[in-house]
C-alpha positions as CSV (number, residue, x, y, z in Angstrom):
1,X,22.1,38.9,37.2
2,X,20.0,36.4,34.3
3,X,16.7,37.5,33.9
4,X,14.1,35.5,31.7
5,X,11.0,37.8,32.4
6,X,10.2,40.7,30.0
7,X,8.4,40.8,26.6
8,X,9.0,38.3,24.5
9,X,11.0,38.8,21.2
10,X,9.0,39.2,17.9
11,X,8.9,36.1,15.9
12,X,10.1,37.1,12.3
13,X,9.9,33.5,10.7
14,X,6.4,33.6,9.6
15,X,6.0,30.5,11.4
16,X,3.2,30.4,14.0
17,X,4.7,29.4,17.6
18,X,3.6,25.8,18.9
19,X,0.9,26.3,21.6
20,X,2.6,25.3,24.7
21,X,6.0,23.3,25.7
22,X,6.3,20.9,28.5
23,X,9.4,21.8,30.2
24,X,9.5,18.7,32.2
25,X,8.8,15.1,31.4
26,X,10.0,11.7,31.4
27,X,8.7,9.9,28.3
28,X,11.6,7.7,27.7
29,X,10.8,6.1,31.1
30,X,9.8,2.3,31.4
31,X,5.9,3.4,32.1
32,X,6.0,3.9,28.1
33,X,7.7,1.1,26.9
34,X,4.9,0.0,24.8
35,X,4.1,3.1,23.3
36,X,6.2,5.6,23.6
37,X,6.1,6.8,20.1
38,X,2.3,6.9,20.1
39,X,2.7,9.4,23.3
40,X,5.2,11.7,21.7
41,X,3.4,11.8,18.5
42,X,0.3,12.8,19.9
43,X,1.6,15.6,22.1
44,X,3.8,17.2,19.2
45,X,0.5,16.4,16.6
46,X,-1.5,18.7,19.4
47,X,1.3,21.5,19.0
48,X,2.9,20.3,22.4
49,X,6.6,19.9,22.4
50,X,8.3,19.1,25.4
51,X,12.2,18.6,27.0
52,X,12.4,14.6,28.3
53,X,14.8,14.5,31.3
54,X,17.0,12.1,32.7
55,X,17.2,11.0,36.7
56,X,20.7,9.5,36.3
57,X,23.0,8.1,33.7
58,X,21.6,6.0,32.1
59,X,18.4,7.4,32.0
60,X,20.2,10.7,30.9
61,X,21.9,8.7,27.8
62,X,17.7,7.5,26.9
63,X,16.6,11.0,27.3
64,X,19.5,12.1,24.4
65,X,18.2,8.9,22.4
66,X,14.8,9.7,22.6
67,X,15.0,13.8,21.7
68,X,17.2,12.8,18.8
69,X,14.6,10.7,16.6
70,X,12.0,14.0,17.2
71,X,11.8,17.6,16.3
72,X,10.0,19.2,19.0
73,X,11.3,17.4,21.3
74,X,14.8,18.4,24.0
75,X,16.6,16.2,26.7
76,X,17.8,17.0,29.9
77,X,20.6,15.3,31.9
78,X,21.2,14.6,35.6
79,X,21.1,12.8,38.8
80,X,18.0,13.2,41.0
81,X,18.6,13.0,44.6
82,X,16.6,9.9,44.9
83,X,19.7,7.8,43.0
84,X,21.9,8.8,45.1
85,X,21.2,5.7,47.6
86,X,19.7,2.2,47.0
87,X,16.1,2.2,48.0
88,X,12.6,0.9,46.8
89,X,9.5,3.2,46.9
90,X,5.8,3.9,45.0
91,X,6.0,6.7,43.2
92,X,1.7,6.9,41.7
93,X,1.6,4.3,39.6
94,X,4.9,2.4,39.9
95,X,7.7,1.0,41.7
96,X,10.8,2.7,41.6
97,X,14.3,0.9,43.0
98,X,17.2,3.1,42.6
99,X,20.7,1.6,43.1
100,X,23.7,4.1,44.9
101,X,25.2,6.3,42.1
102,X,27.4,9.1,42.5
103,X,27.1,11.9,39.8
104,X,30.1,11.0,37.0
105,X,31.6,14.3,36.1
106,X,33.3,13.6,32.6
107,X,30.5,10.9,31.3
108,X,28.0,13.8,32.1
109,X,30.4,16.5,30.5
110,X,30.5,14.5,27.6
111,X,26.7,14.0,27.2
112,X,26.2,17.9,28.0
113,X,27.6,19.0,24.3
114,X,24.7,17.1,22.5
115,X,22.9,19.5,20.6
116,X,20.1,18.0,21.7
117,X,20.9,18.6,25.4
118,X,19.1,22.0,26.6
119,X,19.7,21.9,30.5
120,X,21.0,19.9,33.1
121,X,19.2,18.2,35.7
122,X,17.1,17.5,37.5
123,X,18.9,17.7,41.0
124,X,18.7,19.2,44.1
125,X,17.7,18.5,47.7
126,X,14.6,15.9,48.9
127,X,14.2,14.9,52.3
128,X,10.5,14.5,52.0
129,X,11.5,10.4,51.5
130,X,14.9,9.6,53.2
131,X,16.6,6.1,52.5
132,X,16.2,3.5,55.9
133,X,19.0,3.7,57.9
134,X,19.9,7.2,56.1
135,X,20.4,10.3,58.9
136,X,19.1,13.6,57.2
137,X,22.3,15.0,57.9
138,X,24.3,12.1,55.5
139,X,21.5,12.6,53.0
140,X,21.8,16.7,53.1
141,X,26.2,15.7,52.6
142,X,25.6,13.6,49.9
143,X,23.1,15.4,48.0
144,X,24.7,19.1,48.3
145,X,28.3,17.3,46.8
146,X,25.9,15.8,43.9
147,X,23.9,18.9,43.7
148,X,27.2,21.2,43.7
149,X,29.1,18.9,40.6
150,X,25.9,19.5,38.7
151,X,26.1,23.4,39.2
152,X,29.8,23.4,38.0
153,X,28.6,21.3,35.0
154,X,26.2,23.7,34.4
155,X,28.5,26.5,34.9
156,X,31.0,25.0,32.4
157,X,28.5,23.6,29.7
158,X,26.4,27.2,29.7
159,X,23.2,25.2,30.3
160,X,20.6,26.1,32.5
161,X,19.9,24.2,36.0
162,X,16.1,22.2,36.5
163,X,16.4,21.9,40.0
164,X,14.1,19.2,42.3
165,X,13.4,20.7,45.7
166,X,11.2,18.8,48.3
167,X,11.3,19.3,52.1
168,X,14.5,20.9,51.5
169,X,14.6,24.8,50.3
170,X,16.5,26.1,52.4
171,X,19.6,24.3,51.5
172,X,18.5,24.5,47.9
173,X,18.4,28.2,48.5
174,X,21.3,28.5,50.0
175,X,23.3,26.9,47.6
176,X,21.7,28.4,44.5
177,X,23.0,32.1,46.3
178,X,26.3,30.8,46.6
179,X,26.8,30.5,43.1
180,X,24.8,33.3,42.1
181,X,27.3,35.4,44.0
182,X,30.1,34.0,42.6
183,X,29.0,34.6,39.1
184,X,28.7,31.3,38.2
185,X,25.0,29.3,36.4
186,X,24.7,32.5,34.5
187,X,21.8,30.7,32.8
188,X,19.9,30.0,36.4
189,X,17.5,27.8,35.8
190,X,14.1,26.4,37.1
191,X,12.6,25.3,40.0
192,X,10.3,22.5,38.6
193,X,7.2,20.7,40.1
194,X,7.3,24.0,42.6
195,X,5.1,23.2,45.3
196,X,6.5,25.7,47.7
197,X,5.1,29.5,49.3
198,X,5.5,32.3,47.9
199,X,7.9,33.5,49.8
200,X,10.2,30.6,48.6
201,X,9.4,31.3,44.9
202,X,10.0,35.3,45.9
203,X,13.9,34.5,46.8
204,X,14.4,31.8,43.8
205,X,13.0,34.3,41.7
206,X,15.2,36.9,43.2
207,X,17.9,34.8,41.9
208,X,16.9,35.2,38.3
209,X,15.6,31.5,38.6
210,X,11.6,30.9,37.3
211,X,9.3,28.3,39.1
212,X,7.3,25.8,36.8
213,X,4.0,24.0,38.0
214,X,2.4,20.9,37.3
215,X,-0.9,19.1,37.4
216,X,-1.0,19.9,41.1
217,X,-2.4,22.7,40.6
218,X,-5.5,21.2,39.0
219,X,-6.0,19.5,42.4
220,X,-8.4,20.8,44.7
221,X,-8.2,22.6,48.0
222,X,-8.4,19.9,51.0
223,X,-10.6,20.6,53.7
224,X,-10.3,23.9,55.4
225,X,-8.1,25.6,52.9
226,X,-10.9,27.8,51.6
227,X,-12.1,28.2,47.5
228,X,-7.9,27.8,46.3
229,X,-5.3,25.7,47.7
230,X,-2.2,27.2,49.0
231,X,0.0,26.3,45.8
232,X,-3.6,28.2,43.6
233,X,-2.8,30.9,45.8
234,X,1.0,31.0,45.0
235,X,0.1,30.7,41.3
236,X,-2.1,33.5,41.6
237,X,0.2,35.4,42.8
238,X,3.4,35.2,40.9
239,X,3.7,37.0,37.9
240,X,2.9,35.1,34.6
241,X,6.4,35.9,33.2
242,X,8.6,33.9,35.9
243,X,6.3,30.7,35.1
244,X,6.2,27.6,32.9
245,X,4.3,25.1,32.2
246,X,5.2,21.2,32.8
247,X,3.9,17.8,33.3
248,X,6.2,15.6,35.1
249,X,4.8,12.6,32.9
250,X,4.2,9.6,33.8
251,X,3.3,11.2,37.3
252,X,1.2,13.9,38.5
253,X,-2.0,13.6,36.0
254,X,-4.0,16.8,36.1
255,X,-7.8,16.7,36.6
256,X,-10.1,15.5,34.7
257,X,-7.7,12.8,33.9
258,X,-6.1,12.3,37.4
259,X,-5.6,8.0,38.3
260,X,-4.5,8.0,34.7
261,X,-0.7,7.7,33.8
262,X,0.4,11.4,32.3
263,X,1.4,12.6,29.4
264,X,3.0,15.6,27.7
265,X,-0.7,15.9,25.9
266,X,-1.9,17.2,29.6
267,X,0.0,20.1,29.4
268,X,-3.2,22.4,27.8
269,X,-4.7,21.5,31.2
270,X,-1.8,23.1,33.9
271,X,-2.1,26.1,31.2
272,X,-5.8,26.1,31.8
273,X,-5.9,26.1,35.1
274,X,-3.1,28.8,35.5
275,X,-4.9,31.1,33.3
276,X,-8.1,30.1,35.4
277,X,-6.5,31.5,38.1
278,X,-4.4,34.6,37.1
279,X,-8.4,35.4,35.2
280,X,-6.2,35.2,31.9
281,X,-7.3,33.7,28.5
282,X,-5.2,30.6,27.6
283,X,-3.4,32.3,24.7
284,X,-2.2,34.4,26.9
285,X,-1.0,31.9,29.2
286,X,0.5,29.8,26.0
287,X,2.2,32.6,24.6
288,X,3.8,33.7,27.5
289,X,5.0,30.2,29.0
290,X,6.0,29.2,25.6
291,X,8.6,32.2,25.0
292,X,9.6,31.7,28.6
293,X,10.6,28.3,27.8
294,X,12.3,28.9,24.5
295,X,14.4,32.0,26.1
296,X,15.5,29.9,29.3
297,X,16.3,26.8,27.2
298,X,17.5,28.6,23.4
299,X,15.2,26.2,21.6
């Protein structure tokens, strides 16, 4: 079985490790047309680099564009379970419409050998927001054959999985063992925006896969959870080596700069409040997310 936990391996460059990476954003998306440069620039200028991931193709061929005019910065490609039907919904600050696409195996293969391309994804099951006139039981068919043909892909290319689980990790569970015991994903993967118990992020983790949080956890507790949320709780209790550090940019801003659109730049504050929570100092939080994230992806 993949493992990505364990010490991490001395750096013999003389070349001081960036502070953090953010494993997961979208910065090639329409929400920074006008100035998209400025945003990456900033982020890498503050030591952040960061892997820009596609939702479906065309997005994934933008995400290759994007990671190729930067050093510091990666692309993922894939097709979030959202594209998979037409529908219109608010996402925070925008308006998403998807159209129906179905994942194209050799398009996606041929994207996959980029250099720049470090993992593939994000997919996986969400039923938290089903389609009208969409049974859960069409959505779970249509999402475990697009989920399963971005397994093999990953399987075939030797890249690691970011999977996107909501309402739905059961199925993503189940899957994920099924390939596990067949030998197959021997990268794993990542469970990003993980928002689930720890008893969900105990079995991915059993499966060699890590869990990677985002400015939720900056949020606070709503009423009657007590001092920590739930999700503080799970953070808390996980062990700093099967964790990264994301953004999800342009969504999810972290306090003190939540109602604001994201941006990689935010990342210092997920690693701050993680190492507010495990009673850490953030180098050691940066360190250890940032070697996590360069062993799972080889950058």
């Amino acid at each position: 079985m993949s493992s990505f936990a364990g010490a991490a391996a001395a750096d013999t460059t003389g070349v001081r490790p960036l502070m953090l990476i953010d494993t997961h954003a979208h910065v090639h998306f329409k929400a920074y047309a006008d100035d998209m440069d400025e945003v990456i620039k900033r982020s890498l200028a503050q030591g952040i680099q960061m892997i820009t991931v596609g939702t479906q193709k065309d997005t994934s061929r933008t995400a290759i564009e994007t990671a190729e005019k930067y050093d510091g910065v990666w692309a993922a490609i894939g097709l979030h379970p959202n594209h998979l039907h037409e529908q219109s919904f608010v996402e925070e600050l925008e308006t998403i419409r998807t159209r129906k696409e179905r994942f194209a195996d050799a398009e996606y293969l041929i994207m996959s050998k980029h250099p720049k391309v470090v993992a593939i994804g994000e997919c996986g099951f969400d039923f938290y927001r089903l389609p009208e006139g969409v049974s859960i039981e069409e959505a779970r068919e249509v999402q475990e054959k697009a989920v399963r043909s971005q397994l093999d892909l990953a399987s075939v290319a030797d890249k690691p999985i970011i999977v996107h689980c909501r309402d739905g990790h059961a199925d993503q569970l189940r899957v994920l063992t099924e390939y596990v015991e067949r030998n197959l994903i021997e990268r794993r993967g990542v469970i990003h925006c993980f928002t689930g118990t720890l008893e969900e992020a105990k079995a991915y983790h059993a499966l060699g896969f890590l869990t990677s949080f985002t400015g939720i956890i900056t949020f606070p507790p709503r009423k009657g959870e007590g001092e920590i949320s739930p999700l503080q709780q799970v953070v808390k209790d996980i062990p700093l080596e099967m964790m990264m550090i994301e953004t999800d940019s342009p969504y999810l801003t972290p306090i003190p700069h939540r109602s604001q659109r994201n941006e990689p730049a935010h990342a210092r504050f997920v690693a701050e409040k993680i190492a507010e929570l495990k009673g850490l100092s953030f180098e050691e939080v940066a360190e250890s997310t940032t070697q996590t994230a360069k062993r799972l992806f080889r950058l």
